[in-house]
Each structure stands twice: as structure tokens, then as C-alpha cells.
C-alpha positions in Angstrom: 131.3 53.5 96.3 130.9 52.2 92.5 134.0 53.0 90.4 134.0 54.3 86.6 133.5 51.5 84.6 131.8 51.9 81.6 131.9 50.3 78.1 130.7 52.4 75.6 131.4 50.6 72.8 131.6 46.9 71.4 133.1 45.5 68.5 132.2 42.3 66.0 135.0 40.2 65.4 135.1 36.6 63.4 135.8 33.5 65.7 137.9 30.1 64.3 134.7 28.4 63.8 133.8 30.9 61.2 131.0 33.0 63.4 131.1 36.2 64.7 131.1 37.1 68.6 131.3 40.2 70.4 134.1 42.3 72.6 133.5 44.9 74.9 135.7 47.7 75.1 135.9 48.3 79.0 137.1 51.7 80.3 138.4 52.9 83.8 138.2 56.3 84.8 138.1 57.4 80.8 141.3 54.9 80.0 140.6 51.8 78.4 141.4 49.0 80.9 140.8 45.6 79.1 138.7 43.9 76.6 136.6 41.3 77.1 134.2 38.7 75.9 130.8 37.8 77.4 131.8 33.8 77.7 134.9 35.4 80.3 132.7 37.7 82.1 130.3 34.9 82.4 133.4 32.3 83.9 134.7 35.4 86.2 131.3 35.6 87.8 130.8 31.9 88.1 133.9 31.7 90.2 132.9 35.0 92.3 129.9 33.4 93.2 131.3 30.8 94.3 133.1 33.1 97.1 131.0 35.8 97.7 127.2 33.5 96.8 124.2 35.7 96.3 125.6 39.2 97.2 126.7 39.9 93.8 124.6 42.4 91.6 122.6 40.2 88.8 124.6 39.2 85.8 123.1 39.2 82.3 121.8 36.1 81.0 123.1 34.2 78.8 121.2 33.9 74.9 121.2 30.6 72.6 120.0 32.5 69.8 121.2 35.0 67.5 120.5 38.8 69.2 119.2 41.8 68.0 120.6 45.3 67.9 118.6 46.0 71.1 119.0 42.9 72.6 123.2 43.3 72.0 122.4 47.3 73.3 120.7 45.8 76.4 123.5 43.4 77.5 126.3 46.1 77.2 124.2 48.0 79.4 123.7 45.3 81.8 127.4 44.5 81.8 128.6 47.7 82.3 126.1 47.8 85.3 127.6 44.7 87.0 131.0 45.9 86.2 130.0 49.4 88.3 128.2 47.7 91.0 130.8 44.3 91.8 132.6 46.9 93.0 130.9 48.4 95.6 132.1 45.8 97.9 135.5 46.4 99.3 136.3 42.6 99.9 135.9 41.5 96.8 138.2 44.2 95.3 140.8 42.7 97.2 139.8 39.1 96.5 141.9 36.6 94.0 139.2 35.9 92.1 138.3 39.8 90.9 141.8 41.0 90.7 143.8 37.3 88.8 141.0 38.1 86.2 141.7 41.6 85.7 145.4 41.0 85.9 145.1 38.7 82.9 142.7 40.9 81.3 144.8 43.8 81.0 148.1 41.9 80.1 145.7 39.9 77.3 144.3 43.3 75.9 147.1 44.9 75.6 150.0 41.8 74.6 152.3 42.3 77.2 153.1 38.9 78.7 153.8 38.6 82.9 157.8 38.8 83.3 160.3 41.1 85.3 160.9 45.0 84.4 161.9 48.0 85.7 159.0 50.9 86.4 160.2 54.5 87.4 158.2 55.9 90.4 158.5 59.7 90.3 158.4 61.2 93.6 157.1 65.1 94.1 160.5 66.7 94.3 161.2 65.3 90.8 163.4 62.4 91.7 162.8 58.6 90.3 163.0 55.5 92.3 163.5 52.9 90.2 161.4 49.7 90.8 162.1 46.1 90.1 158.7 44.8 89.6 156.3 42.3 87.4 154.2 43.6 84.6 151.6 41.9 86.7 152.2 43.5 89.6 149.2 45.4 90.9 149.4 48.9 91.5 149.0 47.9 95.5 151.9 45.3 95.3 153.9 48.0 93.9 153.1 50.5 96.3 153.8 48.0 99.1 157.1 47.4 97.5 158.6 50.8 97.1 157.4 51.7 100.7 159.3 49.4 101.9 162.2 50.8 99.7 161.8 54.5 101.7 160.5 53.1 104.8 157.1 54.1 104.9 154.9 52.6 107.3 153.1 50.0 106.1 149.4 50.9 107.8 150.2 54.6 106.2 149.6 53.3 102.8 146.1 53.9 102.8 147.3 58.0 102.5 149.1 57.9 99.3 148.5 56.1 95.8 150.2 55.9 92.6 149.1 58.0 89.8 149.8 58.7 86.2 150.8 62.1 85.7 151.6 64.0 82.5 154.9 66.1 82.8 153.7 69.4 80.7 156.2 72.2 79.4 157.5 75.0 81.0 157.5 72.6 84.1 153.4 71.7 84.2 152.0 68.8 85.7 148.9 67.4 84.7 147.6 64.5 87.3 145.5 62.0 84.6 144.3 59.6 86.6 145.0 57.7 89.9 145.2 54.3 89.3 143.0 51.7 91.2 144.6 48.8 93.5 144.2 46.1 90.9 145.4 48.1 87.7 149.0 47.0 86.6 150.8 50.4 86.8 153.5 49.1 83.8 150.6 48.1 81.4 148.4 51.5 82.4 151.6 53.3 81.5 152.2 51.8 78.5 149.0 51.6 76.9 147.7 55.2 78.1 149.1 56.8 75.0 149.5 59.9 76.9 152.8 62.1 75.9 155.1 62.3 78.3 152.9 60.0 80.9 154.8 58.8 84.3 153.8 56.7 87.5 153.9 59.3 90.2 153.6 58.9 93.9 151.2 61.4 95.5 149.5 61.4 98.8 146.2 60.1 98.2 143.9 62.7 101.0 142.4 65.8 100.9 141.5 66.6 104.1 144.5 68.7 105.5 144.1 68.0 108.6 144.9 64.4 107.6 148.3 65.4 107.7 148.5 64.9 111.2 147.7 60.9 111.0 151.4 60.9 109.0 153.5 63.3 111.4 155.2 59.8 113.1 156.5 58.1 109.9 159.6 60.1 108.9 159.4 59.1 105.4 155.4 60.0 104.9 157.1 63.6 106.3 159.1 63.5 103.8 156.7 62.6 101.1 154.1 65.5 102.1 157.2 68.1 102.5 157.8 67.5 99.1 154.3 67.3 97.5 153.6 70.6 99.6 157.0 72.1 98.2 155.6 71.2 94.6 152.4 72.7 94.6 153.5 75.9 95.8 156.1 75.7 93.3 153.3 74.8 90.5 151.1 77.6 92.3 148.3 74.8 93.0 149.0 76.4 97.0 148.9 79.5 96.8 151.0 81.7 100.0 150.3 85.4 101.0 153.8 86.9 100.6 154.9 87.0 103.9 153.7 83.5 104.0 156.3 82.9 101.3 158.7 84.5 103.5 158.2 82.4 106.5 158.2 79.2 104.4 161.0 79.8 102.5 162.9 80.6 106.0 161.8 77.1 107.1 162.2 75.5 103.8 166.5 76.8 104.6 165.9 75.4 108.2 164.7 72.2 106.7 162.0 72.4 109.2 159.5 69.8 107.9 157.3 70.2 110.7 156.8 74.0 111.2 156.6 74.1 107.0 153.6 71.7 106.9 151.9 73.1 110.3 152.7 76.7 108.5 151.7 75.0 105.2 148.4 74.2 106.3 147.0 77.7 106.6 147.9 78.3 102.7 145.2 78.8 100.2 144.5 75.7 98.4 147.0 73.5 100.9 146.5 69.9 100.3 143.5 70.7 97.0 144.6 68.9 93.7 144.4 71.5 91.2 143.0 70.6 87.4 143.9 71.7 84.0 142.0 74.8 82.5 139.0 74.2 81.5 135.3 75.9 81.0 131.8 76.1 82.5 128.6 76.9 82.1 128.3 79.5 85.2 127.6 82.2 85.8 127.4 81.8 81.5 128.2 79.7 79.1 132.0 79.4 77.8 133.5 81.1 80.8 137.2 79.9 81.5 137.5 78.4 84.7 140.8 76.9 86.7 139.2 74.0 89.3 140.6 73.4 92.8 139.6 70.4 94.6 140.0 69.8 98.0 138.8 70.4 101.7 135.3 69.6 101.0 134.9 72.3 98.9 135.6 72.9 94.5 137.5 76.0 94.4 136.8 77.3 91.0 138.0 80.8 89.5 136.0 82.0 86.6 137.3 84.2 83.9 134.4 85.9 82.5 134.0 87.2 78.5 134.9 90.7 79.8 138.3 88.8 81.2 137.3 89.6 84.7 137.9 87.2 87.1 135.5 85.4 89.6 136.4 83.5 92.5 133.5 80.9 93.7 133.7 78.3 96.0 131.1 75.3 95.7 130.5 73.5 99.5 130.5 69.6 99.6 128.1 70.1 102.4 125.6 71.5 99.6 126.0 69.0 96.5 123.2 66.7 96.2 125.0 64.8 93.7 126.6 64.8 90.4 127.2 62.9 87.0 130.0 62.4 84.2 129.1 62.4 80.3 130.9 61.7 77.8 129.2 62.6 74.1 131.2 61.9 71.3 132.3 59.1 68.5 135.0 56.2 69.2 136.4 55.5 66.2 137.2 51.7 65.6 140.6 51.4 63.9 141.8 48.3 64.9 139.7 49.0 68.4 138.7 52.3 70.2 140.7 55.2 70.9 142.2 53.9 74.5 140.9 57.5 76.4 137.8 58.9 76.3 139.2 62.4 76.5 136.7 64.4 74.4 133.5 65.7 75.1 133.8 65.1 78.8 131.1 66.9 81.4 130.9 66.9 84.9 127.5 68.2 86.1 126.6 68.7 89.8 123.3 69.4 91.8 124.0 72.2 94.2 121.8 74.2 96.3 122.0 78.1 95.9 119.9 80.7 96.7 117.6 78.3 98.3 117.1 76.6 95.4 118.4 73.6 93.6 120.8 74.1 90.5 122.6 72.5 88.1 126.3 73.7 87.3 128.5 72.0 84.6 132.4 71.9 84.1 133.8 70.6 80.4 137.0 69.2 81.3 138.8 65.9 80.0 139.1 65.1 83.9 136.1 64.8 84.9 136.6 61.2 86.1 139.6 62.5 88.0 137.2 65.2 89.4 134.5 62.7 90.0 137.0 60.6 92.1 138.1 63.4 94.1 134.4 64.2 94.8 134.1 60.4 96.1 137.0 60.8 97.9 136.1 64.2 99.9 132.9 62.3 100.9 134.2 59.0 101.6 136.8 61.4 103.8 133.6 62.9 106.0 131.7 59.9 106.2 134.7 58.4 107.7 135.1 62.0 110.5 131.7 61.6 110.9 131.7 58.0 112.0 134.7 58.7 114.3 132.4 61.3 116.2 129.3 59.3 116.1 130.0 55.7 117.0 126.8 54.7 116.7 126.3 55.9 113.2 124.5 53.2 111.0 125.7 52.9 107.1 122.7 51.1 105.5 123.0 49.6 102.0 119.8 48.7 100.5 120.2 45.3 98.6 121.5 45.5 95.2 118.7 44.7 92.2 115.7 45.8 94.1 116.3 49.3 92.6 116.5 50.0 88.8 119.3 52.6 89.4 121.0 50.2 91.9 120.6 52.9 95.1 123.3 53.0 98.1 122.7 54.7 100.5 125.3 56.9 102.5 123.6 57.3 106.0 125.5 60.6 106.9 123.0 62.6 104.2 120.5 60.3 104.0 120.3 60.5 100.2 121.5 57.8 97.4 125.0 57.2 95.4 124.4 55.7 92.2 125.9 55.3 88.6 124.0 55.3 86.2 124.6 53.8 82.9 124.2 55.3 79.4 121.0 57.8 78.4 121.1 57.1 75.1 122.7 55.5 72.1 123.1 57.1 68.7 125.2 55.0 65.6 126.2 56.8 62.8 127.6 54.9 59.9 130.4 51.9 61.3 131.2 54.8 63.8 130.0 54.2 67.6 128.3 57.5 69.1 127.1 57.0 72.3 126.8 58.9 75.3 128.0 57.5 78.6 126.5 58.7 81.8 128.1 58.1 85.1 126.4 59.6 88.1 126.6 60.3 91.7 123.2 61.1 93.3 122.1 62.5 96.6 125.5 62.9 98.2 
């Protein structure tokens, strides 16, 4: 599946010849990843070509003559497509070619040069590990590195990630984003201008049955005891009483095994839970606290009459979904580095025998959107395990204006799309930024 890249805004800036050319403002999952110019995009996907030959999506050509507004529009859209759709395929995320480029991207953007330094990992009980590491390192290198460090098995990896998480008062966490195998976790941290922003490590899964793929690795154990100890702490899980009881019995035993097999029949085991936020049903403005997490969104309304609502939203019954953002960058020396405000998520869903849109405003809707991707990436995968013969096809990329894939297990089509419109006001950029999932 594609991942958030977008660039919704460019910039003018003089050269050393005296002209003018153009850098993109690249974002990744609402954080602003690098910034580029056309002439390095243009090198990078020379040299993937060279790899991967004619599987790559189209790139935008190249112009000898001066461009117009709409012309300039039209290749930040095109860019921004390529960006989304070179990285539908997995081996070229992990080639040297797509992740030295970003590596130098991100250190150039942000003027941190490639040298040794220490980077505190937060684990879920609270503790740090602290890791010697390159600001180049990528966020997989470190990973591999500090698993060795608690002796995680190396093909368990795939369960857990590294994320940046905002440590909130009156002990509140807020989980930002998590960051993808290539980004460099020490410049992420640094540049996200978040308050009180660290790396955590989380597992990365929510299936809860998953848990069972981890039960022979001591230390994944230990990690899931602890993430499950947290969110019943931070009342993301959410225990009957005497399931309280019974864990807290277990948790004195230090039964890890019985507390995670007891764990897993908890409301909201294993979901990640999102900050409060509102939506549009069943009216506008209501107050809603989001759950995410065994193929379902878990979302408890608080109506204008302070009433509660509890309503659950079936994976199984989402035809597919989109992010927005709507709202000004303003360029002071370059773009605010999150695109925080104004953020949508809006889902298809069917509902009385009908199809419906629903809409959460939230500032994590990417984090929701890759939550989404993961739950269905997670069924594909059960689904594939029960049917061997199960075909994924992937129609070729550029036959399709919205650059279709499709996911055989709903016979439907994934896609981003790029922005609906653009609207400048003054030297301010206004655009809205559309990212979308269809037909999952």
C-alpha cells in the first residue's frame, strides 16, 4: 500500500547563477520529512530505474522553458503522485538507492550532518534504553540494534516499530506517528517540534490474536506485558472489575502468560487509542474518543446533551476512506514542519443497507489512516494463510488516472489520491491535500 506523501506546498528561492528554482516541501504522515528540488528527484529516479527498469510509476518531465502557475501546480501534483506510488513496491523500500537518498535528504533539510549520538528508546513500562547510534541510522537499523540489546528475535521484528510519542501531563501519552523503515528516528525527533516528543518502542499489530506468534521470544513477552500493563494503566484497555482483580493477582504472580491470555478478553486489548477529537455523526460537533484495533474503530460519542454513545464501525464494512487537510502553511523561513490543523478523516461505510459517509476531525488522522492500512494489510495476510491459492493482482501502474491497486480479498481498489483543489491567498499557500483509500 502507498504511504502518506504529499507536498502541499513549494517554495521560490534564488540560485548562485542569479535565477530562481523551486523546492518542494515533502511531508510524511503530516511531518515534514525533507525538501527537495526537481533536478534531485529527477537523479534519484534515474538511478532507480536503473534497478528496478520500467516498473516505476511515470516521473514528470522535465521543462526547458520558463513554467506557468499551472504548469508549476501540475508538476507538484505529479511529484507528489510518484512519491505516493514508488512506494507501493516493498523491494524498493528496502533498496540502497530509495533509502541513501532519503537518508541524505532528511539530514540536508534539516542541517544535521551523519556522526555518532546517543537516542533514548522509551520502552512501555517507562524505562529508557539508551542507544549508541548514527544520525543516519534508519529507524530499521535502529530497531535491529536495540533488539539485539534485549534479545529479541530477530524474525519478530516485523511485530513492533518505533514510534514518536508525546508524553502528556497528568501521565498521558499521545502516540504521533510511527516512523517508517527509512526515516532517521534522531532527525524525526529533532525536527518534529513536538513538546515533550520521544522515540518509543511499541508493538506494531493489532490483531490480538497476534500475540500468540511472540509467546516463544521471552523478551517480545516482556515487551507486550508491558505495553498491555500501560494501556490498562492509561485506560486505552479497559477491564470489568473482577477482571481487574484477576490481573492484578497475576500481575503479583508476575505471570506474563496467564496476564496476556487473561489480557486478551479485555475491552479494547491490543486497539491504539487516539486523542479526543470530534465527528460529524450521528451530528455535527459531537465529541468522540477513537479506538482502533481488531478490525473494528471503536468510537464513543458524547452527544450535545452529554450523553454518551458507544458505536463500533466494522472493517469488514468500509469501502474506503480519505485524509484532508484544509488550511494555510505559512512560509517563514519554510512551512510549519506538521500539518496538524484542519485534518479529516472521512470513511465510506455501509449502514442500513446503504452507503454513508462518516468524518472524524482529528490531528491524527494519518496515524488513523495507517492503522486502517495496517488492520487490512493484517486480514489480507489471515486470509492468504487460509486460502493458498488466493491471487493478489496489481493492475500496472499509469494505465489508471487514480493509479488503482487492487487488494484481491474485496475485490475493490486502494488508491491515494492527490490534491482536489488549490486555493492561494496573498504569499500564503492554502491548499487542500487529499489522501485517500478506496474500495477496501
Amino acid at each position: 500500500m502507498k504511504m502518506h506523501f504529499c507536498i502541499p506546498v513549494s517554495q521560490q528561492r534564488p540560485d548562485a547563477l542569479g535565477g530562481r528554482y523551486t523546492l518542494y516541501s515533502v511531508y510524511l504522515d503530516g511531518f515534514l520529512f525533507c525538501k527537495v528540488r526537481y533536478s534531485q528527484l529527477y537523479r534519484w529516479n534515474e538511478q532507480l530505474r536503473r534497478v528496478f527498469g520500467n516498473c516505476l510509476p511515470p516521473f514528470p518531465p522535465k521543462h526547458y522553458l520558463a513554467m506557468t502557475t499551472s504548469m508549476a501546480d501540475e508538476r507538484r501534483d505529479q511529484l507528489e503522485q510518484y512519491l505516493q506510488n514508488v512506494t507501493v513496491d516493498p523491494n524498493m523500500l528496502r533498496s540502497d538507492v530509495f533509502v541513501d537518498f532519503l537518508k541524505v535528504a532528511q539530514l540536508d533539510t534539516f542541517s544535521i550532518t551523519a556522526k555518532k549520538a546517543t537516542l533514548d528508546i522509551f520502552l512501555p513500562d517507562g524505562r529508557s534504553i539508551q542507544a549508541e547510534i548514527l544520525t543516519s541510522d534508519t529507524a530499521e537499523r535502529v530497531l535491529e540494534v536495540e533488539s539485539q540489546k534485549i534479545g529479541l528475535c530477530r524474525e519478530l521484528l516485523g511485530y513492533f516499530g518505533l514510534f514518536l510519542i508525546r508524553f502528556c501531563k497528568e501521565g498521558k501519552l499521545s502516540v504521533m506517528k510511527k516512523l517508517a523503515d527509512f526515516e532517521l528516528p534522531y532527525v524525526s525527533l529533532r525536527s518534529s517540534e513536538v513538546e515533550n516528543c520521544r522515540v518509543g518502542l511499541r508493538k506494531w499489530y493489532l490483531d490480538p490474536s497476534l500475540d500468540s506468534m511472540l509467546m516463544d521470544c521471552r523478551a517480545a513477552v516482556n515487551l507486550i506485558y508491558m505495553q498491555a500493563i500501560q494501556d490498562i494503566e492509561k485506560e486505552w484497555a479497559k477491564p470489568t472489575q473482577v477482571q481487574r482483580q484477576k490481573l492484578e493477582a497475576l500481575q503479583k504472580e508476575d505471570n506474563q502468560t496467564k496476564f496476556l491470555e487473561l489480557s486478551r478478553e479485555v475491552w479494547h486489548y491490543g486497539y491504539l487509542q487516539l486523542d479526543p477529537c470530534t465527528c460529524d455523526y450521528p451530528e455535527p460537533g459531537c465529541g468522540a474518543a477513537l479506538s482502533v484495533g481488531n478490525n473494528e474503530i471503536s468510537c464513543c460519542v458524547t452527544l450535545p446533551d452529554n450523553q454518551t454513545q458507544d458505536i463500533i464501525f466494522q472493517m469488514s464494512r468500509v469501502k474506503c476512506w480519505q485524509v484532508t487537510f484544509l488550511g494555510t502553511l505559512l512560509d517563514m523561513d519554510g512551512p510549519q514542519r506538521t500539518l496538524n490543523q484542519n485534518l479529516e478523516l472521512r470513511f465510506q461505510y455501509s449502514a442500513e443497507s446503504r452507503w454513508q459517509w462518516f468524518v472524524i476531525y482529528t490531528k491524527q488522522a494519518f496515524l488513523l489512516s495507517s492503522c486502517l492500512k495496517k488492520m487490512i494489510s493484517e486480514k489480507m495476510i489471515k486470509l492468504a494463510a487460509e486460502n493458498p491459492e488466493m491471487q493478489i493482482e496489481v493492475p500496472e501502474q499509469g494505465k489508471s488516472k487514480k493509479y488503482h491497486i487492487e487488494q484481491s480479498w474485496s475485490k475493490h481498489y486502494s488508491s491515494f489520491l492527490s490534491r482536489k483543489s488549490k486555493i492561494k491567498i496573498a504569499e500564503a499557500d492554502c491548499v487542500s491535500e487529499t489522501i485517500k483509500e478506496e474500495g477496501l
